[in-house]
Each structure stands twice: as C-alpha cells, then as structure tokens.
C-alpha positions in Angstrom: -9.8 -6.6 2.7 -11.9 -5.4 0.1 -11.7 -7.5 -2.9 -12.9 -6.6 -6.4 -14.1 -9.0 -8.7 -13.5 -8.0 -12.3 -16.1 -5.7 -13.1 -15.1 -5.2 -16.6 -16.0 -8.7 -17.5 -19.6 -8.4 -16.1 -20.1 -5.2 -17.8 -18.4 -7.1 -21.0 -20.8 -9.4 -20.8 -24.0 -7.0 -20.3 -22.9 -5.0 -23.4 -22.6 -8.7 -25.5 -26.2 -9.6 -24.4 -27.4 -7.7 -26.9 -27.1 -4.4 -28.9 -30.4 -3.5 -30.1 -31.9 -0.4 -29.5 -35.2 -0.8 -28.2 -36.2 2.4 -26.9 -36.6 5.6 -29.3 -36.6 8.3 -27.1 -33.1 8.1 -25.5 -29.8 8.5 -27.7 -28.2 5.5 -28.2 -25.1 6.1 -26.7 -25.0 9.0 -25.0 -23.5 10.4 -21.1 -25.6 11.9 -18.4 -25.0 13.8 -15.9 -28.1 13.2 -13.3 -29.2 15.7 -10.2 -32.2 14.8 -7.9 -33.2 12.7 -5.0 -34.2 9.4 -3.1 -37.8 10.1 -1.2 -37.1 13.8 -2.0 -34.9 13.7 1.1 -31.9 12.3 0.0 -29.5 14.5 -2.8 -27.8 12.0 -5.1 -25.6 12.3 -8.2 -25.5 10.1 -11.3 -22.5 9.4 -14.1 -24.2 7.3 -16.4 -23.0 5.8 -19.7 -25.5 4.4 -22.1 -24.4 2.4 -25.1 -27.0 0.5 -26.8 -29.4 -1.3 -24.6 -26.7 -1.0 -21.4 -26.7 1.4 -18.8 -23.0 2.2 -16.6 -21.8 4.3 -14.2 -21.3 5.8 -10.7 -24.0 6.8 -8.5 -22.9 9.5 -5.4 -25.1 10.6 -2.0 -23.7 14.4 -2.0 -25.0 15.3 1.3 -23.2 14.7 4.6 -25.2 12.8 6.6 -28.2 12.3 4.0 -27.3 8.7 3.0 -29.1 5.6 2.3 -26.4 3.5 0.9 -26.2 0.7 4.1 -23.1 1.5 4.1 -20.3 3.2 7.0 -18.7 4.9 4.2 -20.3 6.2 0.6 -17.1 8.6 -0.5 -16.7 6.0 -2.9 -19.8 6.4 -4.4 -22.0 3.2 -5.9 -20.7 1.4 -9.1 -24.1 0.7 -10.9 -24.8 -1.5 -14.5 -28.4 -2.7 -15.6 -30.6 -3.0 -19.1 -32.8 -0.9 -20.9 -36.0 -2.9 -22.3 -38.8 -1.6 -24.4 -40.5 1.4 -23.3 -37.6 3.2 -21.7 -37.9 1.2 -18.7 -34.8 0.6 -17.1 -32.8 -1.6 -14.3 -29.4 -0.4 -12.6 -28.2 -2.9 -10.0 -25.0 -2.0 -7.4 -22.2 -3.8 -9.2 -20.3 -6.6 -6.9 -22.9 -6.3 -4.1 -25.6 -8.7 -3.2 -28.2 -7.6 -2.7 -27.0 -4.5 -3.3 -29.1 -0.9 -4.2 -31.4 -1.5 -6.9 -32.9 1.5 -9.0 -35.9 0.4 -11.3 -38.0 3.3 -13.2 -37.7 4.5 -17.1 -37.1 7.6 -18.5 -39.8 9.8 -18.2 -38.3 12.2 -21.3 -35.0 11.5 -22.5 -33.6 14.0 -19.7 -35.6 12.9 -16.5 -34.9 9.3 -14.9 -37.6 8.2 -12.3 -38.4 5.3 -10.4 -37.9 3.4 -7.0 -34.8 2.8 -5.1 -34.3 0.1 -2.3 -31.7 -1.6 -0.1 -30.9 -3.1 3.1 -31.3 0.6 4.4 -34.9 1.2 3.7 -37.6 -1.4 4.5 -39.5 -1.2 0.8 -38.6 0.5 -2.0 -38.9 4.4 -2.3 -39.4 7.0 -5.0 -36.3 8.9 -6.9 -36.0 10.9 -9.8 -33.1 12.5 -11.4 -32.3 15.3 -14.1 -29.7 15.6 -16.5 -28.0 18.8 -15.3 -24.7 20.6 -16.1 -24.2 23.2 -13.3 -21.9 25.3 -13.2 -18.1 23.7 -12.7 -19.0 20.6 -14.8 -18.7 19.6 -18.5 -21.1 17.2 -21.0 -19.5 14.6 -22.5 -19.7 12.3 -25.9 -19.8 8.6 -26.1 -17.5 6.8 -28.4 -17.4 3.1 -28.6 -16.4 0.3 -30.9 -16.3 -3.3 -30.9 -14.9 -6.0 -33.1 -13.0 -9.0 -32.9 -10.2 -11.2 -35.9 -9.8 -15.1 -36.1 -6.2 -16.0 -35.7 -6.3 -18.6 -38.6 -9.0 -18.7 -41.3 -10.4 -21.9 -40.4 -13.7 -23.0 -38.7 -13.4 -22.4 -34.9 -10.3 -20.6 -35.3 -9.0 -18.5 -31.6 -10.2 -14.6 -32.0 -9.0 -11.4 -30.6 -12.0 -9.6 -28.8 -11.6 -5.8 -28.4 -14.4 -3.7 -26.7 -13.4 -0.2 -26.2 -15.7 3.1 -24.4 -14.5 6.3 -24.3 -16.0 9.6 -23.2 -14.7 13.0 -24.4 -16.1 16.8 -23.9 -18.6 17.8 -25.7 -19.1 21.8 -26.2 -18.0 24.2 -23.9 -18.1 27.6 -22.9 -14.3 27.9 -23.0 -12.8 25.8 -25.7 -9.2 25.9 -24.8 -10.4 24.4 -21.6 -12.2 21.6 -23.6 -9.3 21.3 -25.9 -6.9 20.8 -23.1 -9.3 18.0 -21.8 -9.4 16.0 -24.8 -5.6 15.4 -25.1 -5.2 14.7 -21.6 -8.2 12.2 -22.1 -6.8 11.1 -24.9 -3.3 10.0 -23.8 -4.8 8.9 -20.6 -7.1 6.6 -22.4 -4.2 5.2 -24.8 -1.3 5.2 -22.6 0.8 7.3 -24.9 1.3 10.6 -26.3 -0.7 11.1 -29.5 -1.1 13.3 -32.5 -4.9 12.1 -33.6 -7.8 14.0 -32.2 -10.6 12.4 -34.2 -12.0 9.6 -31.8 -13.0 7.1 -33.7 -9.7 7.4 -36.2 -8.2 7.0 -32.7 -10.3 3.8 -31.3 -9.2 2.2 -35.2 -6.2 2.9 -35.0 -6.2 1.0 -31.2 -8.1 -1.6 -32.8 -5.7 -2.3 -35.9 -2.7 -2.2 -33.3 -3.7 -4.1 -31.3 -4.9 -7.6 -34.2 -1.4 -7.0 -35.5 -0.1 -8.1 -32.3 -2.4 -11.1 -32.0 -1.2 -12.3 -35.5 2.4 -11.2 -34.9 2.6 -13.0 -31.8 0.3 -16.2 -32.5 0.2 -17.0 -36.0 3.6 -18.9 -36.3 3.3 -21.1 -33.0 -0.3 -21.3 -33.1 -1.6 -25.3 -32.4 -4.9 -26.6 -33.3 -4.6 -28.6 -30.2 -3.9 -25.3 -28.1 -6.5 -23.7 -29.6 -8.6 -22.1 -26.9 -5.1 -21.0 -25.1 -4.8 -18.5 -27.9 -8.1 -16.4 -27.1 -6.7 -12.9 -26.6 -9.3 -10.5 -25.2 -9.5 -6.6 -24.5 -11.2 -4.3 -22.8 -11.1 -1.0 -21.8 -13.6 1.5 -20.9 -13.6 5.4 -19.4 -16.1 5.9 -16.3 -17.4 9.4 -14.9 -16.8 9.2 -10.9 -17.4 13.1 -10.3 -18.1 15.8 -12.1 -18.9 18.9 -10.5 -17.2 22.1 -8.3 -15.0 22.3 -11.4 -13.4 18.9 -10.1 -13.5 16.1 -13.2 -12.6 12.8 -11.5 -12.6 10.2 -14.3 -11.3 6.3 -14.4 -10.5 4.0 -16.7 -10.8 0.2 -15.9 -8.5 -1.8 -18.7 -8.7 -6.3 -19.3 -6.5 -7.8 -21.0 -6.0 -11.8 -21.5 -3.3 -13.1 -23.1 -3.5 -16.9 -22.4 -1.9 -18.1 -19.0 -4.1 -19.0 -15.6 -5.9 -15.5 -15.6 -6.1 -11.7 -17.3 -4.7 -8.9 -15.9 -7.5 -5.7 -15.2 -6.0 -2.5 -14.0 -8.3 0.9 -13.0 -6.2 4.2 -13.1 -8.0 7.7 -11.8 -7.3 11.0 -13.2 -8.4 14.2 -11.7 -9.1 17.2 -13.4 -9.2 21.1 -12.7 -11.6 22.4 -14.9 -10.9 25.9 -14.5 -7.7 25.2 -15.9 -8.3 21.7 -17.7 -5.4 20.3 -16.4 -4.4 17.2 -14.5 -4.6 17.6 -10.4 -1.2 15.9 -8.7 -1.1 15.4 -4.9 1.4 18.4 -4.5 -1.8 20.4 -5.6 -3.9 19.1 -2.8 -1.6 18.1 0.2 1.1 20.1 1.6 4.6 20.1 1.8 6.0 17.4 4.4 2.4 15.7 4.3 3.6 12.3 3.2 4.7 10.9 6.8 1.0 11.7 8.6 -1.2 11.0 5.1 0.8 7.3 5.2 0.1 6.9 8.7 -3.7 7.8 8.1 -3.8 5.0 5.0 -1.9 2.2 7.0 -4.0 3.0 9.8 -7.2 2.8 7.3 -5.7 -0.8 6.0 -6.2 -2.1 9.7 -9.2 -1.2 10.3 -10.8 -2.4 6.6 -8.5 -5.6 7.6 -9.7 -6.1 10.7 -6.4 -5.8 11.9 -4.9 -5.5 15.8 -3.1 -2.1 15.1 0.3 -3.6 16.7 0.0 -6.0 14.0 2.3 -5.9 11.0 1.2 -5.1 7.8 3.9 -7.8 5.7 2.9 -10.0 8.3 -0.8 -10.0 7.0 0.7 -10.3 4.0 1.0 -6.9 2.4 4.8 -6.3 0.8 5.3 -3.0 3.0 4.5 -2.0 6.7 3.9 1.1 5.5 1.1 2.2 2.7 2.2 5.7 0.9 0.5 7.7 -0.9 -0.4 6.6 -4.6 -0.5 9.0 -7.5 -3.6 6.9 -8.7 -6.3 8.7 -6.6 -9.8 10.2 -6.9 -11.7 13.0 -5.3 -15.6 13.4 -4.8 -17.6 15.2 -2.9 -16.7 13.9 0.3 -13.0 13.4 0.5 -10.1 11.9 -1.6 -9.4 8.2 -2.3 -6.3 6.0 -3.0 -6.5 2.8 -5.3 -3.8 0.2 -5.3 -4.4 -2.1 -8.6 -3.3 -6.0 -7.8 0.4 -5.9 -7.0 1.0 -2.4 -5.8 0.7 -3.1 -2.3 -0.5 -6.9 -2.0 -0.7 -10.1 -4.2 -2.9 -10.8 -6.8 -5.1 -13.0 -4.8 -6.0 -9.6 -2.3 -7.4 -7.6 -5.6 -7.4 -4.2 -6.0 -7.5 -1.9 -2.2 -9.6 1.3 -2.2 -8.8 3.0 0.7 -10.7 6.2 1.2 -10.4 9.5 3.4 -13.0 11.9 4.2 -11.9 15.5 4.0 -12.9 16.3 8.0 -10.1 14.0 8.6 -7.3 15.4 6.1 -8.2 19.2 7.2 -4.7 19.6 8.6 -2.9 18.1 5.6 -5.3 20.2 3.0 -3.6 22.9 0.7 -5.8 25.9 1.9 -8.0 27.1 -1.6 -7.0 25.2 -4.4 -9.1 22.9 -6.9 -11.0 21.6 -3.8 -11.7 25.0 -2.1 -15.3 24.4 -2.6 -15.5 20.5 -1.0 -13.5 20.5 1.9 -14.8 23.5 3.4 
C-alpha cells in the first residue's frame, strides 16, 4: 500500500527556513503554469507555487508513452518542493521519494525555467526547459498567503498557535462570469463553508482570527505550565494546481491540523473544474448511469494489485473496513485518466495513510460519458 507521509509538514518546514527574497527577477509569490520538455523529447507540464524563497507543485509527463518518471504509472503526476538561492538558481526535488526526480536550473527570465533533470530512469542528468504558458482551456492564477502564530499565556515560553495558510485564486480572464464563478467555489472549497467575503486576504484574516479564538477559548482556562508543550496547536492548509488545461481545472487542497494527542490529523480533498462553465465536475458528469458496480470492481481490483494481493484474497482481511472499494467523490483528473483518493479512515486505518488509486482513461472507455468536460482527454 502506498503510504504518504505528511507532506504538508515538510513543505511547512521549507517555507519556515527562511523568507527572504533573494532573487529580483521572479515575483515573490506568484503561480506558473510551465510547458516544455526533458531532452527536447519528453512533453512535461508544471504547477508551480512560489512563495518567498520556496518553490511547490505538481509536475505532469503529458504524452502517452513519452515518460521518464521510473515509474509504471505517472497519471498521478510528480509532487515536487525545492529552494530558490541567489541568482535565480533553483532546486525542485520529487516529494516522499528517495532518490526521487531531481530538477536543478534557474530562471533564465522570470517566464522561462531551464536546467537538468535526472532519475533512476536516465543514466546522467539531461537538459529541460519550460515556459510559462496559458493555452487555450486554462486560467492564471494569484498567490495569497499569510502566516502568523499567538502565545496562549503571556509568559516566557508560553504554547503558540501556528497558522500557515496558501491559496490560489484566478487572476484575469477572458470571461469574467467564468472567473467569478471560480473564485466562490475556490473560496468555499478552501474554507469549508459558504461565504460572503471575496477579498482574499480579508478572507485568510478572518480564518486567522477564527481560528486563535479557538486556541484561547479552548486552552486558556485548563492550561498547565507542566503540560505545556501538549497545548501547541498547529495549522496548515495550502491549495495546489494538479492540472490545468483542456478546460479541465483539477485543484487540491492538503489541510494539518494538531490539537495535542499522539498525532495531527492531515486531510487532501480534490476539486475538479469545467472551465467552460466554471463549475464543479461530479462523477455523474463523467461516468454513466449504472457505472458504479464495474468502476468498484476496477478500484478493488487496483487495491490488490498496489497490495500485492492474491485476488481471492479479502480486502477486510488485509485489513481494509470493506471488501469492496466505491467510488469516492474526492477525485482528480489529468491528462491521462481519473484518480480516486481515500484520506486516512475512509477505507483503511490510520496507520495505512492516505490510498491513491488511479485509472487510465484506455481502461474506463466503456464507463466514459461520450463528450463531456473530458471529450478532449480520453479520446
């Protein structure tokens, strides 16, 4: 089983290293959207987030059959985080892996990436270079972030509440009812509510306030010197770019929160997004009627094989809670097919993680609403 470590924390603890902004030619928080190639042979894709010196996102091989991840499967696309230091130069390592894919270059304007890539799949490292582009059927985005952090008690070494929060939201558009629509479902996606306030940062204070009124609320009247480090509250939440393009927006938000106890609790929920309509994708839109039965077939069938499991073999005997996996409203879609996520607890305990199971398009053809958002991928 696929496990995930918390991601969140390491990129927590990238951002914390240090906030200077070193370089003058990129923006200091700013999205990109990056087209180009590996060895001028292999297409790739690039979401990347910079805030201050850090560098986030998702990098994509959009070519069937033109990988060079050293993986089996790449629909998932490549979870990358590194540093920028002086002189643009940059570092974006594959998150979780090690070795992993490692792309070192700097910016050769504040629009071009270039550099070298390697991994297990190539014997030395290889030329890439990548250009922010927005083609047709995708949409730039703005950076908002904030970061702050309250004692509990005013005393030296008192506990704190740490809140770290990232957000992307469109930037202009072509069409700004489309935009518009966008923005409020970001919005209530990215608080968990339905909300009146439009103005991001008004929004990520007003998160921010909520959210130290609880810490004091809760802590302040039980709150023991002796207990002191048990009252650390911490959290995080940032929005991450998986796909944008074909007028498909697939976006996800990772969320950390610690209250105290053994352990926090990290969730990732996906959103996808027509954007000829700017409106949230279900699975009705994508799969048709009477689907269900054969799609959870296909994922319990996909949970043996990432398990290494006899398919005779019960699933709750391996220690899932169900022999059979269905379909989760918390999916994705890139360029090669569609995935499922199941946070910790969904369909396993804690100790499993979080279970990505993903599903190439060639094998969902007969399940596949014809047209649709993803007329143009799963041709």
């Amino acid at each position: 089983m696929k496990k995930h470590i918390e991601t969140i924390i390491l990129l927590v603890l990238v951002l914390g290293a240090g906030s200077g902004n070193a370089q003058n030619m990129v923006s200091k928080k700013c999205y990109l959207h990056l087209i180009g190639t590996i060895n001028k042979e292999y297409p790739i894709e690039m979401n990347l987030v910079k805030i201050n010196d850090t560098i986030y996102g998702d990098c994509s091989f959009i070519q069937p059959g033109k990988t060079l991840s050293g993986k089996e499967n790449t629909g998932e696309g490549i979870p990358v985080y590194g540093k920028m230091s002086s002189g643009d130069a940059f570092t974006l390592k594959e998150l979780n892996v090690t070795p992993g894919s490692l792309f070192k270059g700097k910016f050769a304007n504040s629009q071009t990436l270039s550099g070298t890539f390697e991994n297990s799949a190539v014997s030395k490292p290889i030329p890439f270079e990548v250009t922010e582009k927005y083609p047709e059927g995708s949409i730039a985005m703005n950076v908002y972030y904030l970061k702050a952090f309250t004692p509990l008690v005013k005393k030296p070494k008192s506990p704190v509440a740490a809140i770290q929060l990232g957000i992307l939201l469109p930037g202009e558009s072509a069409n700004p009812l489309i935009s518009d629509s966008l923005i409020q479902l970001m919005l209530v996606k990215f608080t968990g509510k339905q909300i009146r306030i439009t103005q991001p940062e008004k929004l990520l204070n007003g998160m921010k306030q909520v959210y130290f009124e609880n810490y004091l609320y809760t802590n302040e009247g039980i709150y023991k010197e002796t207990m002191a480090s048990s009252f650390n509250w911490q959290s995080l939440k940032f929005l991450h770019i998986l796909m944008n393009g074909s007028h498909v927006l697939s976006f996800y938000i990772d969320h950390y929160a610690f209250t105290g106890g053994a352990h926090g609790l990290q969730t990732r929920q996906y959103t996808v997004v027509n954007l000829w309509t700017g409106k949230e994708v279900t699975l009705k839109d994508i799969f048709k009627d009477n689907s269900e039965t054969h799609l959870s077939s296909i994922l319990s069938d996909k949970i043996h094989e990432k398990n290494h499991l006899p398919t005779t073999q019960s699933l709750k005997d391996a220690g899932f809670f169900t022999d059979t996996i269905k379909p989760t409203d918390n999916f994705y879609i890139t360029r090669e097919g569609i995935g499922f996520f199941y946070n910790q607890y969904d369909i396993a305990p804690y100790a499993s993680g979080s279970i990505d199971i993903f599903i190439p398009f060639n094998e969902l053809k007969d399940l596949l609403v014809a047209g649709g958002v993803i007329r143009e991928l799963s041709r």
